[in-house]
C-alpha positions as CSV (number, residue, x, y, z in Angstrom):
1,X,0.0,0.0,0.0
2,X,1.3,3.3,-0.5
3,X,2.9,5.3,2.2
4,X,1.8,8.3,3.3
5,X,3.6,11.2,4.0
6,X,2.8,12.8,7.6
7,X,4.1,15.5,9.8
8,X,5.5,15.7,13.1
9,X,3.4,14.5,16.0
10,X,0.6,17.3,17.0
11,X,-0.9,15.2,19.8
12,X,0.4,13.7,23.2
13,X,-1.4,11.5,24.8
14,X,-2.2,12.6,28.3
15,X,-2.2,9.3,29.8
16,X,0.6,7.0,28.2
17,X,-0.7,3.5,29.9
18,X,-4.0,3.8,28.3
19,X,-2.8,2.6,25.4
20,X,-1.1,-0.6,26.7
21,X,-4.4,-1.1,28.9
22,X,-7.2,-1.0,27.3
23,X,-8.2,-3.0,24.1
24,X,-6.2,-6.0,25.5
25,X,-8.9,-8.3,24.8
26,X,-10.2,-7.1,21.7
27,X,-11.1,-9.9,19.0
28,X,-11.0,-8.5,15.3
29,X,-15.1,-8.6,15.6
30,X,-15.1,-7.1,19.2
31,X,-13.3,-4.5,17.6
32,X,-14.8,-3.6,14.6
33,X,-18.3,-3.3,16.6
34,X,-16.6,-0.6,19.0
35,X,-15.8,1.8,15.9
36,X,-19.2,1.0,14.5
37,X,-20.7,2.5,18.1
38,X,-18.9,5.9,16.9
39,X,-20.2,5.5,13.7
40,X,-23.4,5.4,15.2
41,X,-23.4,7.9,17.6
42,X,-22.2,10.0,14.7
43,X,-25.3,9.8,13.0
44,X,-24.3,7.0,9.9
45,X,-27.1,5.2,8.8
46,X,-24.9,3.3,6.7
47,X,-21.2,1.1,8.1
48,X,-18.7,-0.6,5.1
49,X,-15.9,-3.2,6.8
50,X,-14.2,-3.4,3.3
51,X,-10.8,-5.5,3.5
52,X,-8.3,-4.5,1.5
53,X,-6.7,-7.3,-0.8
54,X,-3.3,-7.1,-2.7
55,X,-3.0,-10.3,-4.7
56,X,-3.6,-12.7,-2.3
57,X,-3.2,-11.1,0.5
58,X,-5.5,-8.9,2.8
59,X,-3.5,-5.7,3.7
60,X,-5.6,-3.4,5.2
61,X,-9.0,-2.8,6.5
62,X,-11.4,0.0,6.6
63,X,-14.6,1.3,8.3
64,X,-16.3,3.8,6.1
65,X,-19.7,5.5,7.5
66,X,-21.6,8.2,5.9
67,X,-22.1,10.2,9.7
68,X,-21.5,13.5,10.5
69,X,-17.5,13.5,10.0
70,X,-15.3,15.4,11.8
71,X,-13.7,19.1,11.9
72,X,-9.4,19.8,12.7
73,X,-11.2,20.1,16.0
74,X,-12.9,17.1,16.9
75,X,-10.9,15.1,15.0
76,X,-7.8,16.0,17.4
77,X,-10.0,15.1,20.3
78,X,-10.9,11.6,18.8
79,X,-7.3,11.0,18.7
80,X,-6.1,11.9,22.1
81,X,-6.4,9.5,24.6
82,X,-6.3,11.8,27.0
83,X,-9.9,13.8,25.8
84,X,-13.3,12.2,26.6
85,X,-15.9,13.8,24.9
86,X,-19.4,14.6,26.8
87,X,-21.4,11.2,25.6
88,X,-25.5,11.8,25.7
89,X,-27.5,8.9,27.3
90,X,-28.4,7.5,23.7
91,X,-24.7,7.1,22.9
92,X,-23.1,4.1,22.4
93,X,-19.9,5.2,22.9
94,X,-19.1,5.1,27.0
95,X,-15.2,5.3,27.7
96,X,-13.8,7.4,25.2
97,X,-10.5,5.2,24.3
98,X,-12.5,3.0,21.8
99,X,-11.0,4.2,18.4
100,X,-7.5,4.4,19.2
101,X,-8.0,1.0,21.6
102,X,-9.8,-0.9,19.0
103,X,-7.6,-0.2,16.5
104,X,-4.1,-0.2,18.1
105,X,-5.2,-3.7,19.4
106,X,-5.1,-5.5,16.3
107,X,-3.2,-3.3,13.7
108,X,0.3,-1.6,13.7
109,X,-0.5,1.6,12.0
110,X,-4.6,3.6,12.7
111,X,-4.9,6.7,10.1
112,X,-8.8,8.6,10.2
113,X,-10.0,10.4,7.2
114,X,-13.3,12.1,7.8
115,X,-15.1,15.0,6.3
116,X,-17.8,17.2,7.8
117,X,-20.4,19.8,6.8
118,X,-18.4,23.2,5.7
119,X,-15.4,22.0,6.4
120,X,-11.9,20.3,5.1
121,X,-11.3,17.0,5.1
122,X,-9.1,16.1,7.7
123,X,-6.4,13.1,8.4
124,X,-4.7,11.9,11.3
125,X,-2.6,8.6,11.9
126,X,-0.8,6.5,14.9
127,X,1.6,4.6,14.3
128,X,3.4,1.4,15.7
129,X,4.9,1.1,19.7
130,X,4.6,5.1,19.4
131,X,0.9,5.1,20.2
132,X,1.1,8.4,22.3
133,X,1.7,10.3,19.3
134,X,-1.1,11.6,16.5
135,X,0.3,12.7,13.7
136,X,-1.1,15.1,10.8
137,X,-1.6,14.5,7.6
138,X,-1.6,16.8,4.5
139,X,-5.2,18.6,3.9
140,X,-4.8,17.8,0.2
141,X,-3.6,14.4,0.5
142,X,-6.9,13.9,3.0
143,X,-9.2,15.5,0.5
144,X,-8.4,13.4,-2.2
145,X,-8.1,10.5,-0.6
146,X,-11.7,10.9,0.7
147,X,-13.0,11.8,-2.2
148,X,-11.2,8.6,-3.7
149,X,-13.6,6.0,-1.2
150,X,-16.4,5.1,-3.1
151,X,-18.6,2.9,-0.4
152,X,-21.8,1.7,-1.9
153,X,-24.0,4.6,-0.5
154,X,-23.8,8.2,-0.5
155,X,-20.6,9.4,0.7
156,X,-20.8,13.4,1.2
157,X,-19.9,13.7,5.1
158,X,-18.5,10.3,7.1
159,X,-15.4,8.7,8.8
160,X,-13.0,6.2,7.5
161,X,-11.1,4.2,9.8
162,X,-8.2,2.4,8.2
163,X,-5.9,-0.1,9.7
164,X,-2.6,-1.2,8.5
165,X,-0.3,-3.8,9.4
166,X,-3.0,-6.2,11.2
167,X,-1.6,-8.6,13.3
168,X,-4.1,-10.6,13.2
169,X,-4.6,-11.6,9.7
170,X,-3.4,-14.9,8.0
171,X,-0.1,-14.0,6.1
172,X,0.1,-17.2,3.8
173,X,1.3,-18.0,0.3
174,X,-1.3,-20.4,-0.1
175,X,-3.9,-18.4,-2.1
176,X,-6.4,-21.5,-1.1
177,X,-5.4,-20.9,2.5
178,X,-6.0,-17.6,2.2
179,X,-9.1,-17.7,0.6
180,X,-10.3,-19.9,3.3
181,X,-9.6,-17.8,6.6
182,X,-11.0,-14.6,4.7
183,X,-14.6,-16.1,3.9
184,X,-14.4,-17.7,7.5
185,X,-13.3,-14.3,8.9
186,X,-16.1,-12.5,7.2
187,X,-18.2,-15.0,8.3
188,X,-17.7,-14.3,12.0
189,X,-17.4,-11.2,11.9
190,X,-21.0,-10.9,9.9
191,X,-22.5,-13.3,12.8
192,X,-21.1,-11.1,15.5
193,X,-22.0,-7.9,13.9
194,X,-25.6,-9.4,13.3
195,X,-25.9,-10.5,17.0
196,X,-25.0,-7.3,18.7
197,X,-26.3,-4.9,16.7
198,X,-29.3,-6.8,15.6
199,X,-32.2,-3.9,17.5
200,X,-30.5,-1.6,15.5
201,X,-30.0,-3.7,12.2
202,X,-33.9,-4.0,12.4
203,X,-34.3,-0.1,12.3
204,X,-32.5,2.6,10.1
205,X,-28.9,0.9,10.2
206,X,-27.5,-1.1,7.4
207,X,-23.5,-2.8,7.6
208,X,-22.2,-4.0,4.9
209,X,-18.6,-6.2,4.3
210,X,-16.8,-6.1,1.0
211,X,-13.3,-6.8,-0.7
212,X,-11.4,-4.3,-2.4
213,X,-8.9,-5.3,-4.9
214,X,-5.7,-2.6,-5.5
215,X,-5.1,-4.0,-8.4
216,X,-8.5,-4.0,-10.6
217,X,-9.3,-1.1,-8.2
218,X,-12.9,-2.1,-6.9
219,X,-14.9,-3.8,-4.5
220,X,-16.1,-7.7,-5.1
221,X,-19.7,-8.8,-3.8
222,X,-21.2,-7.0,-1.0
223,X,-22.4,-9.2,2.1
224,X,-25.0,-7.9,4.1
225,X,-24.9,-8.1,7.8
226,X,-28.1,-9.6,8.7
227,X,-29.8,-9.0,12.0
228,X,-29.6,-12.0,14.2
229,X,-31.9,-11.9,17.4
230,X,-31.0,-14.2,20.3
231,X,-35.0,-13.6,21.3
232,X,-36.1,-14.4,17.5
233,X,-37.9,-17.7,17.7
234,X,-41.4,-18.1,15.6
235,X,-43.4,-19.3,18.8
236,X,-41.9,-20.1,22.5
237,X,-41.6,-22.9,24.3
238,X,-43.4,-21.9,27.6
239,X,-46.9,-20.6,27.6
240,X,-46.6,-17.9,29.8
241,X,-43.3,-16.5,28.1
242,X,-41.9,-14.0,27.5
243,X,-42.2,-12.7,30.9
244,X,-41.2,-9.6,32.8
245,X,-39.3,-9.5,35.6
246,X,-39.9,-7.5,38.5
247,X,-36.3,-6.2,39.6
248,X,-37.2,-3.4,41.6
249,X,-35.8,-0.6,39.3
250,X,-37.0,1.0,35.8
251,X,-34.6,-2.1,33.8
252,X,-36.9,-3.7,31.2
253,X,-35.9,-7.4,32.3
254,X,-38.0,-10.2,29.9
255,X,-37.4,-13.5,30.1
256,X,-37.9,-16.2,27.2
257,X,-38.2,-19.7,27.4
258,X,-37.2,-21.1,23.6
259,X,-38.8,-24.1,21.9
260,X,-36.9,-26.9,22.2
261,X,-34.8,-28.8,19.8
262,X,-34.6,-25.5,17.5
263,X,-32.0,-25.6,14.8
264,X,-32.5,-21.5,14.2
265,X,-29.7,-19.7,13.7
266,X,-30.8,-17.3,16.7
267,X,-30.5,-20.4,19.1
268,X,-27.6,-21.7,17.7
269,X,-25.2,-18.6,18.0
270,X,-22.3,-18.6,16.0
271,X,-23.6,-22.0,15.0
272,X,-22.5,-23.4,18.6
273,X,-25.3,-25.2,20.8
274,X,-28.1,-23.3,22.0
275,X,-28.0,-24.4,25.4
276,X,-24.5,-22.6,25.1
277,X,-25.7,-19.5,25.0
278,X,-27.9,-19.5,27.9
279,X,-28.2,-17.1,30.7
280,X,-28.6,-12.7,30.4
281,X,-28.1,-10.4,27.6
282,X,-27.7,-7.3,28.4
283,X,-28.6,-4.5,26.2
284,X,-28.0,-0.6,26.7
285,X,-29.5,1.8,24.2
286,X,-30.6,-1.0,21.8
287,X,-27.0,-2.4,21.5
288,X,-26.3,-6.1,22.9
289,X,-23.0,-5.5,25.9
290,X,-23.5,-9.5,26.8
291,X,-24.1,-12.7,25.2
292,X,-25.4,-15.5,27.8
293,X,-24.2,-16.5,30.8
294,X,-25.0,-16.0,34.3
295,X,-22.4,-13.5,35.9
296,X,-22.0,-15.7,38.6
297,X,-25.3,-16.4,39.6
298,X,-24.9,-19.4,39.2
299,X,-24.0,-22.3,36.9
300,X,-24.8,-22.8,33.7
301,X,-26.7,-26.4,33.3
302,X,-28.3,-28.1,30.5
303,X,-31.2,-28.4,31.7
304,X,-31.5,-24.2,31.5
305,X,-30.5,-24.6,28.2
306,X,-33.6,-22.9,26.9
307,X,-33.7,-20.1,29.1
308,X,-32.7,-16.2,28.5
309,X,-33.5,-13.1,29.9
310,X,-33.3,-9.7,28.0
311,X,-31.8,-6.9,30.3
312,X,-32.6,-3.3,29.3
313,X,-30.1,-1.2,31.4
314,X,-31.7,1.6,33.2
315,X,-29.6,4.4,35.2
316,X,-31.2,2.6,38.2
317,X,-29.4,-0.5,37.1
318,X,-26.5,0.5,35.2
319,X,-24.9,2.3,38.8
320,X,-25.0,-1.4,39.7
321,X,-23.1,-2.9,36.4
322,X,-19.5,-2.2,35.0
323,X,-19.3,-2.7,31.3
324,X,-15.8,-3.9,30.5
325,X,-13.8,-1.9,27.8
326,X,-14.2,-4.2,24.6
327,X,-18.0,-3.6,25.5
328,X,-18.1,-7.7,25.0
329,X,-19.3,-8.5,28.5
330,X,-20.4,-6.6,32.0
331,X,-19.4,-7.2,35.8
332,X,-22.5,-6.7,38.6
333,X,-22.1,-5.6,41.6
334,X,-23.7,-7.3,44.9
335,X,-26.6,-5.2,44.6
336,X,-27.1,-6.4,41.1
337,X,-26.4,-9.9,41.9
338,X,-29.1,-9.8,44.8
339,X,-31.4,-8.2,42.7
340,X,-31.8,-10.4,39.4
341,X,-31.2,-14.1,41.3
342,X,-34.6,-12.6,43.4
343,X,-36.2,-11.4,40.3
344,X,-35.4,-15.2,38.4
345,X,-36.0,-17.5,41.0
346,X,-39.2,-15.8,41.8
347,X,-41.9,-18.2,41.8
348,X,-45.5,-17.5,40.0
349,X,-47.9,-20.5,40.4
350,X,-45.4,-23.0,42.4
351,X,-42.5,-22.5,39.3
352,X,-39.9,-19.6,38.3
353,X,-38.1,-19.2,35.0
354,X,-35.4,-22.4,35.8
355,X,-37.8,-24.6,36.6
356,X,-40.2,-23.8,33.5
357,X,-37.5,-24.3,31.3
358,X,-36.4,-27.5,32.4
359,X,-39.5,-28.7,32.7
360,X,-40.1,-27.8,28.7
361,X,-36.8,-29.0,28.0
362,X,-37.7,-33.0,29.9
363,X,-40.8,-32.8,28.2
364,X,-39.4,-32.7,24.3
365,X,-36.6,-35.3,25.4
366,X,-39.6,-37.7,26.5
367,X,-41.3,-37.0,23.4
368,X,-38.5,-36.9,20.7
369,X,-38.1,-39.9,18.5
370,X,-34.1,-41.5,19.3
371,X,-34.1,-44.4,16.8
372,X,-30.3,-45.2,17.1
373,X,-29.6,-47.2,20.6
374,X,-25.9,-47.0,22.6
375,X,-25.0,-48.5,25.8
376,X,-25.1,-45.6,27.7
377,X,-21.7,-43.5,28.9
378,X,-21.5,-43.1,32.7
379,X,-18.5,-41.0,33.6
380,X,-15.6,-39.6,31.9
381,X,-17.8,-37.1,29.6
382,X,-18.5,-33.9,30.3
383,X,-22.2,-33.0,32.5
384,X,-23.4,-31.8,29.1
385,X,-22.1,-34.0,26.4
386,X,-23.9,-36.5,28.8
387,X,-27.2,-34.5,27.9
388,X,-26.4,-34.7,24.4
389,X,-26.0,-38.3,24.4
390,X,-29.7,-38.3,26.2
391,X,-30.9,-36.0,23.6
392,X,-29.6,-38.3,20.6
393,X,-29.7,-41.8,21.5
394,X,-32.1,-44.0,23.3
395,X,-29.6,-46.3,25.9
396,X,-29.9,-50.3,25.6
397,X,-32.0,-52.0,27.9
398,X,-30.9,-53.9,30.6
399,X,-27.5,-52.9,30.0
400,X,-25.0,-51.5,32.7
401,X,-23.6,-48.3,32.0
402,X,-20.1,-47.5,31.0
403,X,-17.1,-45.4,32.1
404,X,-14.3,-44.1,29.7
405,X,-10.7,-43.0,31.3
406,X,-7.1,-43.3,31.2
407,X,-5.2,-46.6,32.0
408,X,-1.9,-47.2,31.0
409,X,-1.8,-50.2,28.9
410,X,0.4,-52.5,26.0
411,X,2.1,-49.8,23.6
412,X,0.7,-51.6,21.3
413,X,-3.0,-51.2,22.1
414,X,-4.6,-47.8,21.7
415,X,-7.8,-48.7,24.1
416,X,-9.3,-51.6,26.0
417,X,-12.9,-52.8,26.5
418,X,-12.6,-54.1,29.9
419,X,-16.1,-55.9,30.3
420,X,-15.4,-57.0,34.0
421,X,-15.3,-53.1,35.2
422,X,-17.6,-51.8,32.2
423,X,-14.8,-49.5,31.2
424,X,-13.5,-48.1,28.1
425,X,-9.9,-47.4,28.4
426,X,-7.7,-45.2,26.5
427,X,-3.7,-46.0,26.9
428,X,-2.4,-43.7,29.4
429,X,0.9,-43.8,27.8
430,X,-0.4,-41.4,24.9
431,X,-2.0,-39.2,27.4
432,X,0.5,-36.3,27.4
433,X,1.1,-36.3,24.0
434,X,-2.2,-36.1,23.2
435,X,-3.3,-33.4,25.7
436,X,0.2,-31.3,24.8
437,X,-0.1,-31.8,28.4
438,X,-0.2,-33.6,31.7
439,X,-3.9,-34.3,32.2
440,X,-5.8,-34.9,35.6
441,X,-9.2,-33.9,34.3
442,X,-10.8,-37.1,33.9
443,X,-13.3,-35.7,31.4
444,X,-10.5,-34.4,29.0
445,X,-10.3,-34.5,25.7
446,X,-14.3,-35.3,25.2
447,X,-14.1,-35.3,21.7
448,X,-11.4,-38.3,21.4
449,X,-13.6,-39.8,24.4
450,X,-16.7,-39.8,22.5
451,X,-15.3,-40.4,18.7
452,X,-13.6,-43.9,20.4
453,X,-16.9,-44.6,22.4
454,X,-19.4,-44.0,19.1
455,X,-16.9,-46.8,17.7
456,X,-16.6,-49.7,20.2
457,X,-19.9,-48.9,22.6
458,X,-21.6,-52.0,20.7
459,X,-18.9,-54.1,21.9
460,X,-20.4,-53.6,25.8
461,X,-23.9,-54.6,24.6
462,X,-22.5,-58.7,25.2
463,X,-21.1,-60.7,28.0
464,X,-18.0,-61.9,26.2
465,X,-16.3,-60.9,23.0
466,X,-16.8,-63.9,19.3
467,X,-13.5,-64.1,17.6
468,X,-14.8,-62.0,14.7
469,X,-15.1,-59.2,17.7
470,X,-11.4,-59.4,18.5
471,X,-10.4,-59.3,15.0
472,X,-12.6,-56.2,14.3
473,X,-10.9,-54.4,18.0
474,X,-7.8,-55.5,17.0
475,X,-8.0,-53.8,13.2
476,X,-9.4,-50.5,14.8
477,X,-6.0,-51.3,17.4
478,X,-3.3,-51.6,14.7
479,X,-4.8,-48.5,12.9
480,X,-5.4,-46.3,15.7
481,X,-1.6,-46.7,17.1
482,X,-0.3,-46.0,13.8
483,X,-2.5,-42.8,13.5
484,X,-0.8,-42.0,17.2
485,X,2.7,-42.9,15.4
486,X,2.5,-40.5,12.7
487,X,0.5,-37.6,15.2
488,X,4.1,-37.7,17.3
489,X,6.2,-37.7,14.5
490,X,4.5,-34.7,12.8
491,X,4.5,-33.0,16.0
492,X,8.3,-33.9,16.1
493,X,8.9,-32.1,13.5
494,X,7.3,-28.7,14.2
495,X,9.2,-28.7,17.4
């Protein structure tokens, strides 16, 4: 990319550690959300992520919004770190770092165009470890170069924000690769974007993601970022839901109870199971701050899998919550804690929220044809893979349960089906190696626990194993010790 000429510094940051601090959790989504919250406060209707692509390789990034732009003036005080601006209570913007955070946490180099109403176009940049510093940047270099964006709306006053040098991007040779981690880039990022903003996605704001190629000099196919409502089911699963909450403060607090077994794409965020994403999102001014989970609460369980509770901040409220700088998650206080476990586990009619949707969630698993049968797993998964084998399979009559864990065995035997103890075994000896690690979790690696349990559980469902039995183990044996072989020896040889 071309480099751009700038002057001396004109800004000092007034605080130095600020920029080390905050941002340090920043994902490349995370990120991009927090300069669309300026966007929005500046009044854009319309947001452009566009990567920029050299060949093969993604180079830059910008944010492009058609908002009110900035003047010398306010874009000096976006820059400094050391300048918060007076946000209004329908701002999205709340600590005043977020540019210069967001960006400095995932690129080398941050440079602002914008243009406002009546004024010139103004540029500023940052640049590398030397993040105190704001540099200026020619007024006829920064006119041009806004005049040269050409976002797929109307582009008269607005804001680009341009990273260079972005750590976090694949640099690969590979043009498949490549290919690869930039559609499944765009695709999280488009989920993300769809999740948190999806109040305001559903109103008057539309965010688009492209590719611009330097060399043909334009922009490929334009994906939308579609709302995506974690409350957005067709019917729900409890009679009497949604339901408010009484907290005792001006907080809008619903709660929903989903339908069961929903395959949706707003159950299933970022295509992970629902159940995961159980627990309170909290929202202030229409924009998502929290995704699930129960802030301590309590623990998450499968069986409140289907239950989620929509938190409208209030003042009232929000003196009770800290919203942590990446805006990806808040902390409550005692006060808050005390007040929403009351307000949840209040009961109406003998039940409460917890109760209701475990109740709705037994119900579907009693109903729910399972037409594949396994002997069922007793311990050595995890609580809730142990719910998904309930939810999948029906377990074999009459059959004693079985436990998977690690026993060191032969080297040449991968696992053993010990019918005496009604125990899958998995050699011990390959237990660090596998891990990476030394292991004492005895539900690790539940993915290797469950792939070699789908494979041999038939061979619990007898009392002693027919020759053609052994011969089958003892194939899966051979195989699986070589496929342990070449794992070390690959691993060997990136050490």
């Amino acid at each position: 990319m071309t480099e751009i000429p700038t002057s001396a510094a004109t800004n000092k940051a007034q605080d130095q550690s600020l920029s080390r601090s905050i941002g340090l959790h920043h994902t490349l989504a995370t990120a991009l959300a927090d300069l669309i919250d300026n966007s929005i406060d500046a009044g854009a209707h319309n947001v452009l992520v566009r990567f920029v692509q050299d060949g093969t390789a993604i180079v830059g990034l910008m944010v492009i919004d058609n908002g009110r732009g900035m003047n010398h003036a306010t874009i000096d005080a976006a820059m400094s770190y050391g300048t918060r601006r007076n946000y209004s209570t329908s701002d999205l913007g709340h600590f005043g770092v977020g540019l210069k955070a967001a960006s400095m946490s995932q690129a080398e180099s941050l440079f602002v165009w914008s243009k406002s109403d009546g004024h010139d176009a103004q540029a500023r940049s940052i640049h590398g470890a030397d993040t105190q510093h704001v540099h200026s940047i020619d007024l006829t270099l920064a006119a041009s170069t806004v005049a040269s964006i050409k976002p797929r709306f109307p582009f008269v006053t607005g804001t680009v924000v341009e990273w260079r040098g972005i750590r976090s991007f694949l640099m690969s040779a590979d043009a498949d690769e490549q290919v690869s981690w930039l559609e499944a880039t765009i695709g999280d990022i488009r989920s993300h974007l769809g999740i948190v903003f999806h109040r305001l996605l559903g109103k008057n704001l539309t965010i688009g993601v492209d590719v611009f190629d330097v060399g043909f000099k334009r922009a490929g196919a334009l994906n939308n970022v579609n709302p995506i409502d974690p409350f957005g089911y067709l019917g729900s699963g409890g009679a009497r839901y949604p339901m408010p909450l009484d907290t005792g403060t001006k907080s809008t607090v619903l709660a929903h109870i989903w339908p069961a077994r929903s395959q949706s794409t707003e159950f299933k965020l970022f295509g992970a199971p629902g159940r995961d994403w159980q627990g309170m999102y909290f929202y202030r001014n229409d924009r998502l701050l929290q995704i699930g989970g129960w802030n301590g609460l309590w623990h998450g369980r499968p069986d409140f899998g289907l239950a989620r509770i929509a938190i409208d901040l209030d003042d009232d409220l929000r003196s009770h919550v800290t919203i942590n700088p990446e805006k990806s998650g808040v902390v409550l206080d005692a006060t808050a804690v005390a007040l929403l476990q009351q307000a949840i586990l209040r009961e109406y009619d003998g039940r409460n929220l917890l109760s209701d949707a475990t109740s709705v969630l037994q119900a579907a698993r009693s109903h729910t044809p399972r037409p594949i049968s396994v002997v069922e797993p007793f311990e050595g998964l995890p609580q809730e893979l142990s719910d998904a084998f309930s939810d999948a399979f029906t377990f074999v009559d009459g059959a004693d349960p079985v436990s998977i864990g690690w026993r060191v065995l032969a080297r040449d035997a991968f696992f053993e089906v010990d019918l005496v103890t009604r125990t899958l075994w998995i050699n011990g000896r390959f237990r660090r190696e596998i891990l990476g690690r030394k292991g004492t979790d005895n539900t690790d690696v539940p993915i290797l626990r469950t792939l070699l349990y789908l494979l041999v559980h038939s061979m619990f469902d007898v009392h002693h194993h027919s020759s053609k039995q052994q011969e089958q183990m003892q194939a899966w044996q051979d195989v699986l010790v070589a496929a342990m072989s070449a794992h070390r020896e690959r691993m060997g040889a990136l050490r």
